[in-house]
N, CA and C atoms as an extended XYZ file, in Angstrom:
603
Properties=species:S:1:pos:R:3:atomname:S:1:resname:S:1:resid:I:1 pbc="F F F"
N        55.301      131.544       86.141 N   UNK     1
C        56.718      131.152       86.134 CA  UNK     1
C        57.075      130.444       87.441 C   UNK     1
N        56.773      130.860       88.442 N   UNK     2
C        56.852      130.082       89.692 CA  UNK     2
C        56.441      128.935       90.024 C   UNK     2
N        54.958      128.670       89.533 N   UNK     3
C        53.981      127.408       89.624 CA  UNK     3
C        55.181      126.320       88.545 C   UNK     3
N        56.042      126.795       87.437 N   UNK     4
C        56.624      126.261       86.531 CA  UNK     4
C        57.869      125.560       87.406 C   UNK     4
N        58.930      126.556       88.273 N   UNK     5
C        59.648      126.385       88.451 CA  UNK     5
C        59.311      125.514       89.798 C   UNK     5
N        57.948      125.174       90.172 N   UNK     6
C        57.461      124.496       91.232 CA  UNK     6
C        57.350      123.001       90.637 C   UNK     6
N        56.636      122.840       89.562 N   UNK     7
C        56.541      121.766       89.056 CA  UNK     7
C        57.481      121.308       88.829 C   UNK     7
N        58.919      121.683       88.459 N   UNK     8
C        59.807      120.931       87.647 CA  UNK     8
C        60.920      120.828       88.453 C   UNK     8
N        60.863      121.394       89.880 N   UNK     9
C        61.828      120.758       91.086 CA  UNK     9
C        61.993      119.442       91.106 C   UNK     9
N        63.494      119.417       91.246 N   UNK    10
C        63.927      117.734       91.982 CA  UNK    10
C        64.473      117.994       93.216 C   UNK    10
N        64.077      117.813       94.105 N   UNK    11
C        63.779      117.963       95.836 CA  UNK    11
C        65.250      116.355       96.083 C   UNK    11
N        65.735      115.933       94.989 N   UNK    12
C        66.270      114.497       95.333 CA  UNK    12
C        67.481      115.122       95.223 C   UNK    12
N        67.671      116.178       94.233 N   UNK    13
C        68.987      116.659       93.688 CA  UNK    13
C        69.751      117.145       95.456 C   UNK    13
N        69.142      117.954       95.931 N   UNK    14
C        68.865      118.569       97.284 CA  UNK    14
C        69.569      117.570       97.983 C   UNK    14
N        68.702      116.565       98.182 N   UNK    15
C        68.860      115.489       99.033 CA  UNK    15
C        70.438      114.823       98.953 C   UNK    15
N        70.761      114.382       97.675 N   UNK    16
C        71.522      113.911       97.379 CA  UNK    16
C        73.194      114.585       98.243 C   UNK    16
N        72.712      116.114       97.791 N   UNK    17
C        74.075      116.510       98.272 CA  UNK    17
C        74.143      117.014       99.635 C   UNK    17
N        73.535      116.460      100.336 N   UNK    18
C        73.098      116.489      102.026 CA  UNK    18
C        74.108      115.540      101.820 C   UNK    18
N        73.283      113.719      101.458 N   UNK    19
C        74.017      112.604      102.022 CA  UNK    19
C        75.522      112.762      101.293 C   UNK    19
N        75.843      113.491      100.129 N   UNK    20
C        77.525      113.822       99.769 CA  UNK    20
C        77.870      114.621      100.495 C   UNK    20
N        77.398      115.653      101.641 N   UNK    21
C        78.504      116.444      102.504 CA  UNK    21
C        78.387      115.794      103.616 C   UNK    21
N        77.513      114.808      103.965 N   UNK    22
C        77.994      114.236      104.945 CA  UNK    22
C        79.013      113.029      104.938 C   UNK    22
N        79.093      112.230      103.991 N   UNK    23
C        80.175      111.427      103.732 CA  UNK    23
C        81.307      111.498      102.837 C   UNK    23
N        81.156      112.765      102.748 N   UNK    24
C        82.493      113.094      102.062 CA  UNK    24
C        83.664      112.862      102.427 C   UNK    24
N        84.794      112.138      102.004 N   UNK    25
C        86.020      111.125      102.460 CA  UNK    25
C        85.935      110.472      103.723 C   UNK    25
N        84.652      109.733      104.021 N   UNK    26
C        84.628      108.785      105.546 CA  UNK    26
C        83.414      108.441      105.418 C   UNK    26
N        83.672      107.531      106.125 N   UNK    27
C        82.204      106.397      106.434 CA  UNK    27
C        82.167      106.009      107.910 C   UNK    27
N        80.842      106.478      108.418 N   UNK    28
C        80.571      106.322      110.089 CA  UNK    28
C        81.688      107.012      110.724 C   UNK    28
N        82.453      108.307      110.224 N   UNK    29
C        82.978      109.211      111.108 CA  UNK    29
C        84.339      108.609      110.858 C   UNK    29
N        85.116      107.382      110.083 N   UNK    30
C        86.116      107.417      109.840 CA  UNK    30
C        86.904      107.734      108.315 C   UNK    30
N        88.347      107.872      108.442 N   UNK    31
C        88.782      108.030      107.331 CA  UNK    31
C        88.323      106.840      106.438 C   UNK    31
N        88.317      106.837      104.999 N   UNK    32
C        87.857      105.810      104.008 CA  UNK    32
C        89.527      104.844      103.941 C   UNK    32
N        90.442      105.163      104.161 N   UNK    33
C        91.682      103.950      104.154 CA  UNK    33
C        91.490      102.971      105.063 C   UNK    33
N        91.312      103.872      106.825 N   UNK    34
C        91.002      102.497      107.843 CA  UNK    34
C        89.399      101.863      107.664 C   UNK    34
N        88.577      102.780      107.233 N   UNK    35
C        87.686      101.334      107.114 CA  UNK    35
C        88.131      100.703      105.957 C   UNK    35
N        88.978      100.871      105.161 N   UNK    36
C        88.843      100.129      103.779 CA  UNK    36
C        89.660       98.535      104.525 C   UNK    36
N        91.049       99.001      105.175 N   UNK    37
C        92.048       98.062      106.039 CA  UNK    37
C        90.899       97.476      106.815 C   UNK    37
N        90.033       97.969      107.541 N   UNK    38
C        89.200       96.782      108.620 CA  UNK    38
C        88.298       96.269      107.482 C   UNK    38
N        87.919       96.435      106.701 N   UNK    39
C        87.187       95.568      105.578 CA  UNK    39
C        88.076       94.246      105.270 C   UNK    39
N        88.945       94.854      104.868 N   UNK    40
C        90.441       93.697      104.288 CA  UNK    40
C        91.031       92.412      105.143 C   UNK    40
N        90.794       93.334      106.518 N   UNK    41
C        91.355       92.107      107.332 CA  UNK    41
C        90.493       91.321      107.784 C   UNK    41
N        88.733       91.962      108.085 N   UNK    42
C        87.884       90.446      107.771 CA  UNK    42
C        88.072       89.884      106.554 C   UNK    42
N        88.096       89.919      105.686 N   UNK    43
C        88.337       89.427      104.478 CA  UNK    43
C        89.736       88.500      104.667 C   UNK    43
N        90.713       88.401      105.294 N   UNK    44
C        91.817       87.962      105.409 CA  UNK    44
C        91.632       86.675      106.569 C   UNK    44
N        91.131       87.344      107.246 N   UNK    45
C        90.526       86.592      108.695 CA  UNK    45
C        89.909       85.474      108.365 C   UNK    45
N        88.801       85.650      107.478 N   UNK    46
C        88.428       84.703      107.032 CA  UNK    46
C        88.894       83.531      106.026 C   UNK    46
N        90.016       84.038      105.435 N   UNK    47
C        90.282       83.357      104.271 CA  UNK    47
C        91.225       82.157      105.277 C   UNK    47
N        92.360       82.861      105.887 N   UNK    48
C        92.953       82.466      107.048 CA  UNK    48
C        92.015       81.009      108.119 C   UNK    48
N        91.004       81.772      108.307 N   UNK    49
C        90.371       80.196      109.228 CA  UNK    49
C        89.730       79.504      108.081 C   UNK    49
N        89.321       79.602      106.501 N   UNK    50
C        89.219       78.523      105.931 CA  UNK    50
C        90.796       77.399      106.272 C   UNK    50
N        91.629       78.179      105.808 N   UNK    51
C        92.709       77.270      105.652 CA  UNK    51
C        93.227       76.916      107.025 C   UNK    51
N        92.742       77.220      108.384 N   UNK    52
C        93.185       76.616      109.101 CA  UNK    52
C        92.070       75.187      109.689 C   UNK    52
N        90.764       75.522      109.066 N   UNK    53
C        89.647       74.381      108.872 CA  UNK    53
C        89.881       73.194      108.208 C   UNK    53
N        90.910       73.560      106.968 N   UNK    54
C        91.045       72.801      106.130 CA  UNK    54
C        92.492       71.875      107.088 C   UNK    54
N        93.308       72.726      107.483 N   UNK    55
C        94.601       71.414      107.964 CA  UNK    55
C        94.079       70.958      108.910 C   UNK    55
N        93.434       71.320      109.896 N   UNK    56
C        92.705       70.524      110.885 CA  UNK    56
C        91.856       69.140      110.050 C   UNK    56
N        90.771       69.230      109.728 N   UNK    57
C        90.314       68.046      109.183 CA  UNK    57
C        91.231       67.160      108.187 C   UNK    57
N        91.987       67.898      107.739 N   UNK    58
C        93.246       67.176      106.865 CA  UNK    58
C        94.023       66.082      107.523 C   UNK    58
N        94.426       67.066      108.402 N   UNK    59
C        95.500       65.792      109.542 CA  UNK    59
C        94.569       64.577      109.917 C   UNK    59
N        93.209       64.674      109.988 N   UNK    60
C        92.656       63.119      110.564 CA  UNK    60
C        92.638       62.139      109.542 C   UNK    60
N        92.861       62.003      108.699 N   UNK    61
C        93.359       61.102      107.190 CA  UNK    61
C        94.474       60.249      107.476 C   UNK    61
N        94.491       58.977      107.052 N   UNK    62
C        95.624       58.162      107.477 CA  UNK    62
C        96.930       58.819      106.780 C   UNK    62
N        97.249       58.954      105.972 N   UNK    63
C        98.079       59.440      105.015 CA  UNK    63
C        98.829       60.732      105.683 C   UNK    63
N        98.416       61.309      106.400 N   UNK    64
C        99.053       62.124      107.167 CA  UNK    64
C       100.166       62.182      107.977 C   UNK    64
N       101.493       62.312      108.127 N   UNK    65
C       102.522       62.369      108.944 CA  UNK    65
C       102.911       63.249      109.277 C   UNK    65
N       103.460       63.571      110.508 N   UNK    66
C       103.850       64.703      111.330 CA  UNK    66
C       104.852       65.336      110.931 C   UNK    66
N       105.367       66.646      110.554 N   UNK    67
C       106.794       67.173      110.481 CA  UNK    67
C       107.226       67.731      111.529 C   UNK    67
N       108.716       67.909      111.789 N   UNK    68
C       109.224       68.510      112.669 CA  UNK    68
C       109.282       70.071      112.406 C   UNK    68
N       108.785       70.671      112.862 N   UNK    69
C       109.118       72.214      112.444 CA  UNK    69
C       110.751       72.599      112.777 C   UNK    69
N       110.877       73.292      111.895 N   UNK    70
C       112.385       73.958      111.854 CA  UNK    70
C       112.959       74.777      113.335 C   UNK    70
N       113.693       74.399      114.009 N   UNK    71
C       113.719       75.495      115.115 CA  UNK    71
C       113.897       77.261      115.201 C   UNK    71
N       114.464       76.893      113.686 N   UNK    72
C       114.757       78.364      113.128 CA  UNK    72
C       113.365       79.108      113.134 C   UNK    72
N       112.092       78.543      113.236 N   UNK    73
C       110.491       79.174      113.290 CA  UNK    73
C       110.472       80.035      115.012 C   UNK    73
N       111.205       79.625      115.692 N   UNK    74
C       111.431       80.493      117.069 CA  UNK    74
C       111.389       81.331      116.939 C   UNK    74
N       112.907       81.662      115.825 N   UNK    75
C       113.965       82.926      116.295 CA  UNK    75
C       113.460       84.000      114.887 C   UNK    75
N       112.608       83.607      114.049 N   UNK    76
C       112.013       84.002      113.254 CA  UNK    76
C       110.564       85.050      113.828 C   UNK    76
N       110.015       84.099      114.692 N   UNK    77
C       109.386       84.507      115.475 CA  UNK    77
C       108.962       85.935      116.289 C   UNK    77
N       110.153       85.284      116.784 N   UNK    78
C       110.986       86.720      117.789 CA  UNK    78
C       111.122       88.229      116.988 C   UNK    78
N       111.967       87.880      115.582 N   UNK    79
C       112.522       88.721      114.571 CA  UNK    79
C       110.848       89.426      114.837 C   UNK    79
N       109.471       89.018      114.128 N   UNK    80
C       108.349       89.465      113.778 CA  UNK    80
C       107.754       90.275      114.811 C   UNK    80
N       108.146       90.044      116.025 N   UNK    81
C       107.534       90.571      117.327 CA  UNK    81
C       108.458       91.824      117.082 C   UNK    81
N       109.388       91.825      116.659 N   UNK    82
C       110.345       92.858      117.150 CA  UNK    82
C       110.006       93.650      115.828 C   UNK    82
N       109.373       93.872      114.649 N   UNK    83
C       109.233       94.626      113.837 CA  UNK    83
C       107.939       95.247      113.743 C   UNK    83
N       106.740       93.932      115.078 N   UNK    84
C       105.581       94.769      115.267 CA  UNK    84
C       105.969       96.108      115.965 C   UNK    84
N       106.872       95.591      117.093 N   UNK    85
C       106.736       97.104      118.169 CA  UNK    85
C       107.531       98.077      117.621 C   UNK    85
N       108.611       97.734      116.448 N   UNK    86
C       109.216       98.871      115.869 CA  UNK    86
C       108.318       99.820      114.899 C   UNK    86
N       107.092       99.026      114.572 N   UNK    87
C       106.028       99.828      113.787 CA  UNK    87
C       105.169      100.865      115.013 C   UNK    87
N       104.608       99.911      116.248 N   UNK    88
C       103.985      100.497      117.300 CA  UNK    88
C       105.208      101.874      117.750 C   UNK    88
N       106.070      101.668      117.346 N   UNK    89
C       106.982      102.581      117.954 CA  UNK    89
C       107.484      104.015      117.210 C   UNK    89
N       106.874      103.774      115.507 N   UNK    90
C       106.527      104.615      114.475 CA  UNK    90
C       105.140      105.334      114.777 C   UNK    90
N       104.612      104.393      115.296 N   UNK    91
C       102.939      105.236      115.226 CA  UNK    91
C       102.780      105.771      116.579 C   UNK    91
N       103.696      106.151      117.665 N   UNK    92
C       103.810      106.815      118.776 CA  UNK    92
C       104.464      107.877      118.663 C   UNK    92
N       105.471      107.488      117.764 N   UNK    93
C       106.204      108.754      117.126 CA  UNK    93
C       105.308      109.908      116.201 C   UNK    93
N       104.693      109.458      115.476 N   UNK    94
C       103.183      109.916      114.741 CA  UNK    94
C       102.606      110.514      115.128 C   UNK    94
N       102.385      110.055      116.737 N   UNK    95
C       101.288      110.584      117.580 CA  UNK    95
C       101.860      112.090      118.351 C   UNK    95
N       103.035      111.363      118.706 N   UNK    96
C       103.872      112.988      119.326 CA  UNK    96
C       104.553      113.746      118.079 C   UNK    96
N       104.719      114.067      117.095 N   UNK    97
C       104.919      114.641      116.021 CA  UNK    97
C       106.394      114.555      116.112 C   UNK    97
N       106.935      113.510      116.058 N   UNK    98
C       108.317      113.081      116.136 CA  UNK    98
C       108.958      112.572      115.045 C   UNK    98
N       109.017      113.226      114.134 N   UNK    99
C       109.389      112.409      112.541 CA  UNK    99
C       110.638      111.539      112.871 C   UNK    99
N       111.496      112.315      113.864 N   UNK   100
C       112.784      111.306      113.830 CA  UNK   100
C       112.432      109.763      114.006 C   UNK   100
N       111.442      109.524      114.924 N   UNK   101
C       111.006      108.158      115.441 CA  UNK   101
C       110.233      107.517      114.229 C   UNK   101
N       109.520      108.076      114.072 N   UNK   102
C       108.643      107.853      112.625 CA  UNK   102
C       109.681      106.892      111.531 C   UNK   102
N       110.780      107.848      111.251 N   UNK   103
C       111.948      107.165      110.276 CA  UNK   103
C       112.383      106.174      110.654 C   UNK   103
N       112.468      106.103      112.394 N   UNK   104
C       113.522      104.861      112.756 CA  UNK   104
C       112.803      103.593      112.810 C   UNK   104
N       111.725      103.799      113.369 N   UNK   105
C       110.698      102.796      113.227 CA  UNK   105
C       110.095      102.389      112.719 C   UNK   105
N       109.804      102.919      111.202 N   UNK   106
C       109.570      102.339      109.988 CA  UNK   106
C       110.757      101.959      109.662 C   UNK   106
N       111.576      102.003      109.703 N   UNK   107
C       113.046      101.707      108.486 CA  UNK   107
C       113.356      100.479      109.535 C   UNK   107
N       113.169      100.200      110.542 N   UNK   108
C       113.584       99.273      111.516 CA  UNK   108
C       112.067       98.009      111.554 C   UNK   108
N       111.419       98.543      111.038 N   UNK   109
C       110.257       97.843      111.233 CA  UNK   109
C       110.232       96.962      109.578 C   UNK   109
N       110.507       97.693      108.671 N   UNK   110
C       110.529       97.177      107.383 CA  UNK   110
C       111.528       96.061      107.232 C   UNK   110
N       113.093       96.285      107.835 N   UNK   111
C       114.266       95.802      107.576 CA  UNK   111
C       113.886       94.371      108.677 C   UNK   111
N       113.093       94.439      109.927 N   UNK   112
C       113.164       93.155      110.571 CA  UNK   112
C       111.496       92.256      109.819 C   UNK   112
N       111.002       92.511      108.975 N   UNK   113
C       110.325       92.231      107.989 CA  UNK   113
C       110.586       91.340      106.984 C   UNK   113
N       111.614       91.891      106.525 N   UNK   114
C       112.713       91.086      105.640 CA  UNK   114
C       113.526       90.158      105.676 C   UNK   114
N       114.210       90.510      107.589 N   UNK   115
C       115.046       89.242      107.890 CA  UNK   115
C       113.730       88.285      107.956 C   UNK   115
N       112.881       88.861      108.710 N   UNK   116
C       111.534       87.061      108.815 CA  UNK   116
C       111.177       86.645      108.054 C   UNK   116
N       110.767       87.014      106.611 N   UNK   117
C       110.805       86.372      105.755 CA  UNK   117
C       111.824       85.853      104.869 C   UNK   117
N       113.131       86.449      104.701 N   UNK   118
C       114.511       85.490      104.623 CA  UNK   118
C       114.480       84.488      105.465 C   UNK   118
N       114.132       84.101      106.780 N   UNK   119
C       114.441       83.257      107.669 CA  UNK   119
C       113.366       82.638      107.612 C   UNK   119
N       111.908       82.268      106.845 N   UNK   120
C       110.907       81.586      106.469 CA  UNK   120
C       111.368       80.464      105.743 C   UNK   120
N       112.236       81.947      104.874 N   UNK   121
C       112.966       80.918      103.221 CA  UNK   121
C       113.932       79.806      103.754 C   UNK   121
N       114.566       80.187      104.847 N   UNK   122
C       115.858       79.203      105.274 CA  UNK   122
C       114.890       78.148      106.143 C   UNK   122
N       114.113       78.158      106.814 N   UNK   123
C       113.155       77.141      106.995 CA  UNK   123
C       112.435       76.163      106.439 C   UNK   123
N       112.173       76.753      105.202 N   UNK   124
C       111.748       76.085      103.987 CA  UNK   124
C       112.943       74.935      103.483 C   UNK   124
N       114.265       75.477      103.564 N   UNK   125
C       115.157       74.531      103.125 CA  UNK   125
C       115.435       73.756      104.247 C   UNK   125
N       115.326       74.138      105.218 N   UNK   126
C       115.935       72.670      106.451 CA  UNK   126
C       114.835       71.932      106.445 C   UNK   126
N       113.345       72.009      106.217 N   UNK   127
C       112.231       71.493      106.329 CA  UNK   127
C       112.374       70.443      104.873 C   UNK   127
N       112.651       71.004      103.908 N   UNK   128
C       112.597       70.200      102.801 CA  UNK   128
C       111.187       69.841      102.271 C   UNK   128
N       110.710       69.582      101.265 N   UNK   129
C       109.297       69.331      100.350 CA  UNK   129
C       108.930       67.997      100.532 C   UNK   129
N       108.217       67.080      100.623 N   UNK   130
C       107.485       66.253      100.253 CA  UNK   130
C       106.042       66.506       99.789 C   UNK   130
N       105.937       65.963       98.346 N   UNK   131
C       104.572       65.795       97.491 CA  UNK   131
C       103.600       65.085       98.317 C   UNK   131
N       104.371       64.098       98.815 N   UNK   132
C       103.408       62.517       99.334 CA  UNK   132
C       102.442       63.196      100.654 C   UNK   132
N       103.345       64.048      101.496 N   UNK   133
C       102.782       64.153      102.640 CA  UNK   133
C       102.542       65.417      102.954 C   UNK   133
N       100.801       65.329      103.399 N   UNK   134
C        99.994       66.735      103.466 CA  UNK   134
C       100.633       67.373      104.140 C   UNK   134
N       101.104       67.047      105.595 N   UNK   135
C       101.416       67.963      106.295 CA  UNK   135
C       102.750       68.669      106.230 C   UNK   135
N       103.485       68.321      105.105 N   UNK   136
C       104.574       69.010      104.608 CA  UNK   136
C       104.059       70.227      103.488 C   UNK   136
N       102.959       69.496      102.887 N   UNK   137
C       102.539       70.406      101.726 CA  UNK   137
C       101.758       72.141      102.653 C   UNK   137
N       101.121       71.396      103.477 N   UNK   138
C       100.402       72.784      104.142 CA  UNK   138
C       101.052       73.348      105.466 C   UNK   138
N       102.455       72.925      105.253 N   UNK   139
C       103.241       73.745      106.021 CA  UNK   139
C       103.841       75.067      105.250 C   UNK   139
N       103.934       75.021      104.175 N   UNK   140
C       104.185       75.144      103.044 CA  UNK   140
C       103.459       76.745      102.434 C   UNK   140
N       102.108       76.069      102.557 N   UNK   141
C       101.064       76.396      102.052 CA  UNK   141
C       100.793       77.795      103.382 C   UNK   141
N       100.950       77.352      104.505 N   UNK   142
C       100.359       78.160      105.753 CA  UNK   142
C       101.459       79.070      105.551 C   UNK   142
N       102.835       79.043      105.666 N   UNK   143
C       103.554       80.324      105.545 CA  UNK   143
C       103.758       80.636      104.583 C   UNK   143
N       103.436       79.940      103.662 N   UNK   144
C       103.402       80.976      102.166 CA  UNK   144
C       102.486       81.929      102.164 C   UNK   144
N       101.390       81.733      102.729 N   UNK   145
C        99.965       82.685      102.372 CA  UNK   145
C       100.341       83.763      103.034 C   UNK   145
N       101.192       83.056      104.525 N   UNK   146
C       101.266       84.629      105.748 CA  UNK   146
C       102.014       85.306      104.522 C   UNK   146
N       103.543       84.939      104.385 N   UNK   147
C       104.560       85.721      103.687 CA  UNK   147
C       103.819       86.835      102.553 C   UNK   147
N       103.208       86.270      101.542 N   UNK   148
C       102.542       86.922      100.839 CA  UNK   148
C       101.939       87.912      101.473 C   UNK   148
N       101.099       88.228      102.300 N   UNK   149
C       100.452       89.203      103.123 CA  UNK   149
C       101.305       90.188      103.634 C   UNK   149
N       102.639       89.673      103.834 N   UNK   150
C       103.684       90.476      104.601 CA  UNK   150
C       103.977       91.361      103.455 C   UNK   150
N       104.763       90.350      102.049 N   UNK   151
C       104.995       91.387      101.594 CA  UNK   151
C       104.139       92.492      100.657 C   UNK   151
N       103.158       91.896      100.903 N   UNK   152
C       101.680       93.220      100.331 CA  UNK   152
C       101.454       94.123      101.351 C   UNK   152
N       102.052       93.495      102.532 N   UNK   153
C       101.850       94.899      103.968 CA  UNK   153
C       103.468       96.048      103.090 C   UNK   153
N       104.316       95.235      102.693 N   UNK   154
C       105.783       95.917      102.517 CA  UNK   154
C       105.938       96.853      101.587 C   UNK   154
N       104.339       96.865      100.766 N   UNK   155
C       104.271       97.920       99.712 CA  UNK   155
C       103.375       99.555      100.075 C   UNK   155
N       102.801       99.419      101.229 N   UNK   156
C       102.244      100.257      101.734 CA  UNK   156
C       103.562      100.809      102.670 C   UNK   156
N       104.099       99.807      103.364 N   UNK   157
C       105.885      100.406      104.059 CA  UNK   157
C       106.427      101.335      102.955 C   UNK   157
N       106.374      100.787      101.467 N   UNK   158
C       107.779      101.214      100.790 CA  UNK   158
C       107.052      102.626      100.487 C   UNK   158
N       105.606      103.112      100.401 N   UNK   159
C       105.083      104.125       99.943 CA  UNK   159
C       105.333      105.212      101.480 C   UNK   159
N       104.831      104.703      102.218 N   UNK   160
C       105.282      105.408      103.613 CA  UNK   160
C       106.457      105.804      104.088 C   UNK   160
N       107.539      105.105      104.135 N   UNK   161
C       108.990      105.419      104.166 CA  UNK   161
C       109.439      105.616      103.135 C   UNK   161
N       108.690      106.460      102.022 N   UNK   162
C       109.543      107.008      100.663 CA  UNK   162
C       108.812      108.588      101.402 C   UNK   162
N       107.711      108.594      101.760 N   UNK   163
C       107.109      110.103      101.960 CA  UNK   163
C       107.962      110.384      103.049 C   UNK   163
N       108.878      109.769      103.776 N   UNK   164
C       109.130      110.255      105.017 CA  UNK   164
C       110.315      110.531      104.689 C   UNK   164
N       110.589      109.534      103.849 N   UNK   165
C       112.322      109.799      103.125 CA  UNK   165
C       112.438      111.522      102.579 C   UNK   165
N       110.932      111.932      101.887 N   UNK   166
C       111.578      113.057      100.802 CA  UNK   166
C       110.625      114.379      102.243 C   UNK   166
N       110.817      114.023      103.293 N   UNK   167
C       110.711      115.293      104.597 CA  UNK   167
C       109.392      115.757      104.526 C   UNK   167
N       108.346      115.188      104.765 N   UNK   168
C       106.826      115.015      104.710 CA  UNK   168
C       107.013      115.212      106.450 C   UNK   168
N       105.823      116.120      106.741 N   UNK   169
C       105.541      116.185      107.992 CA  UNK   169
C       105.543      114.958      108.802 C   UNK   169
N       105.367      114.925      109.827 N   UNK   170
C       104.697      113.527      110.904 CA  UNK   170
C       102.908      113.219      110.818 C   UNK   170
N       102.523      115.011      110.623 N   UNK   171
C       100.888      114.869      110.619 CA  UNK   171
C       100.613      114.268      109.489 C   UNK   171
N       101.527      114.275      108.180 N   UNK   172
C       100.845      114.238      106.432 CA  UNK   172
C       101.059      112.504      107.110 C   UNK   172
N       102.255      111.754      107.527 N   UNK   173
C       102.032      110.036      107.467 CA  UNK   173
C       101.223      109.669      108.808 C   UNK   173
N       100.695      110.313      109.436 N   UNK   174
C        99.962      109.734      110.533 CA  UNK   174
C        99.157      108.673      110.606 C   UNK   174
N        98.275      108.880      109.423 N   UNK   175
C        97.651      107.651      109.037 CA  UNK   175
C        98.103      106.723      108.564 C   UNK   175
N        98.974      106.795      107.332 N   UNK   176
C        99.379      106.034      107.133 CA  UNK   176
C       100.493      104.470      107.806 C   UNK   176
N       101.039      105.684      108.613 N   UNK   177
C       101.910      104.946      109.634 CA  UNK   177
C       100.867      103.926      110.954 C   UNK   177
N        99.558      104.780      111.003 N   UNK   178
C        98.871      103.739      111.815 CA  UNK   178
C        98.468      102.710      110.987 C   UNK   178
N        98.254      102.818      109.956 N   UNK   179
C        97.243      101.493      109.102 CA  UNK   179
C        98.623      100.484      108.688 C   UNK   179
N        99.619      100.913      108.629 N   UNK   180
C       100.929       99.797      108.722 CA  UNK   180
C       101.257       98.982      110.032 C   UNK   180
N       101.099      100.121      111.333 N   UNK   181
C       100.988       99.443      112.489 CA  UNK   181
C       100.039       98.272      112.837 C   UNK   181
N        98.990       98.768      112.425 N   UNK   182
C        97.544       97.769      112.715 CA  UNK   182
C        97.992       96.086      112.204 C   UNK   182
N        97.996       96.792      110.873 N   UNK   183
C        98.654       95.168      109.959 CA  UNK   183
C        99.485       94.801      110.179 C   UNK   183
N       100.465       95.291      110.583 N   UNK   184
C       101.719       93.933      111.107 CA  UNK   184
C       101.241       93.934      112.753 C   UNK   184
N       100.251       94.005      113.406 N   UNK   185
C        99.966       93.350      114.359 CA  UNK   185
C        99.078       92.373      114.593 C   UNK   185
N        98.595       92.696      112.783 N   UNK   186
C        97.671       91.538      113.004 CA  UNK   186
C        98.191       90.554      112.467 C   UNK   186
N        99.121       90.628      111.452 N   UNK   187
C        99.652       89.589      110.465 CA  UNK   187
C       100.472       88.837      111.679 C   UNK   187
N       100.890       89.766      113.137 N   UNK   188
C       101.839       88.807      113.942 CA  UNK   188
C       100.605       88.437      114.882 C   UNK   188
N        99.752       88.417      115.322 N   UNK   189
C        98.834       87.681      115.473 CA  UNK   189
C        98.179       86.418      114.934 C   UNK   189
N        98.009       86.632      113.722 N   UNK   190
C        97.938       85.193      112.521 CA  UNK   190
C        98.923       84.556      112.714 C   UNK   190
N       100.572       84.886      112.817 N   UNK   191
C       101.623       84.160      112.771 CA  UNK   191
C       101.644       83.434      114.046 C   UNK   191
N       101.375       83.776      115.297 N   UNK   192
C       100.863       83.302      116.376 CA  UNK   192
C       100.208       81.830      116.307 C   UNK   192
N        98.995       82.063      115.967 N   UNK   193
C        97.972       81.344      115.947 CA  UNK   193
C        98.349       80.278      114.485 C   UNK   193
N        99.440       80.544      113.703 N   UNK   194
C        99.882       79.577      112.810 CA  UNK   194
C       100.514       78.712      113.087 C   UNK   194
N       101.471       79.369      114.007 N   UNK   195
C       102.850       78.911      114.410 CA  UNK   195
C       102.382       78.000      115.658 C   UNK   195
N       101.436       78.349      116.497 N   UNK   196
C       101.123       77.142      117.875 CA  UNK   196
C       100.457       76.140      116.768 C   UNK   196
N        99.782       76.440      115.853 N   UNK   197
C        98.823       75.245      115.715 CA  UNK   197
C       100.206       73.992      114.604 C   UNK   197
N       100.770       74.675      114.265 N   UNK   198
C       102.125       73.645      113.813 CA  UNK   198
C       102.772       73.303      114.393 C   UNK   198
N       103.179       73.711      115.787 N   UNK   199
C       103.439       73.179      116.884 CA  UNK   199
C       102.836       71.849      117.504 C   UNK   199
N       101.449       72.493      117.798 N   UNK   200
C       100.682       71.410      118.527 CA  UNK   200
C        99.923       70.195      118.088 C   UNK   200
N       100.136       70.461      116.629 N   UNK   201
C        99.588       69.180      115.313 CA  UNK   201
C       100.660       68.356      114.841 C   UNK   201
């Protein structure tokens, strides 16, 4: 019976649930959400310098004419900076187990979110459309893609400031509140690096 129960071992079965208790909800020692977010934003990163590859070689085409950017792209600007640090200012709150801050700085971070992309939209109308000319079209094109990103960051906000809404600890959104922070610092980073290169083209 032994020699039986020798032969007909799977030594893999064993194995298997070694490598499942060691990666059980994390990969390389982190939670599975932030690596999933640092997966996403190379993935974004990249998609991002195709299309900034693409207006660069675009503009050297005769057909190309310059637009004036809207001045309203400043103060829009500004608005985005000020909803990164109201997020940085949620995830400090996070850190010291401060739910009050947590609330203010998400709800303040979401709401100056909204004015920047309202104030994209009002840019869009002083800028006005032209078909004919690229560099109207991929002005277009460049803050549409950010906006979109913003408001796919605004659905992970609306899930986060609903848990905080119905009196969820500070420890239960900790994470969450950092992986919102991360992304709108990077999305205002991209906006950065969007916004000089429409500037300086």
């Amino acid at each position: 019976m032994r020699l039986f129960r020798e032969i007909t071992k799977k030594p893999w079965l064993s194995e298997e649930a070694m490598v499942a208790d060691l990666h059980s909800g994390s990969t390389f020692g982190a939670p599975t959400p932030r690596v999933g977010l640092r997966v996403f934003l190379v993935v974004v990163t990249v998609v991002f310098g195709l299309f900034i590859v693409s207006y660069i070689s675009r503009q050297t085409l005769s057909d190309w004419n310059s637009v004036h950017e809207p001045a309203l792209l400043w103060l829009n600007t500004g608005v985005l900076i000020l909803a990164s640090v109201a997020m940085q200012w949620a995830r400090r709150s996070a850190g010291r187990d401060d739910i009050g801050g947590v609330k203010n700085g998400m709800f303040a971070g979401g709401l100056l979110t909204l004015a920047f992309l309202a104030g994209q939209l009002f840019a869009w109308q002083q800028l006005g459309y032209s078909r004919t000319n690229p560099a109207s079209v991929f002005f277009y094109l460049l803050t549409a893609v950010h906006g979109i990103h913003l408001l796919g960051g605004l659905v992970a906000w609306i899930r986060t400031t609903t848990k905080v809404s119905r009196g969820f600890e500070a420890a239960n959104v900790r994470l969450s509140v950092e992986l919102c922070a991360v992304y709108w610092h990077f999305l205002l980073f991209v906006w950065f690096i969007l916004f000089g290169l429409l500037l300086v083209t």
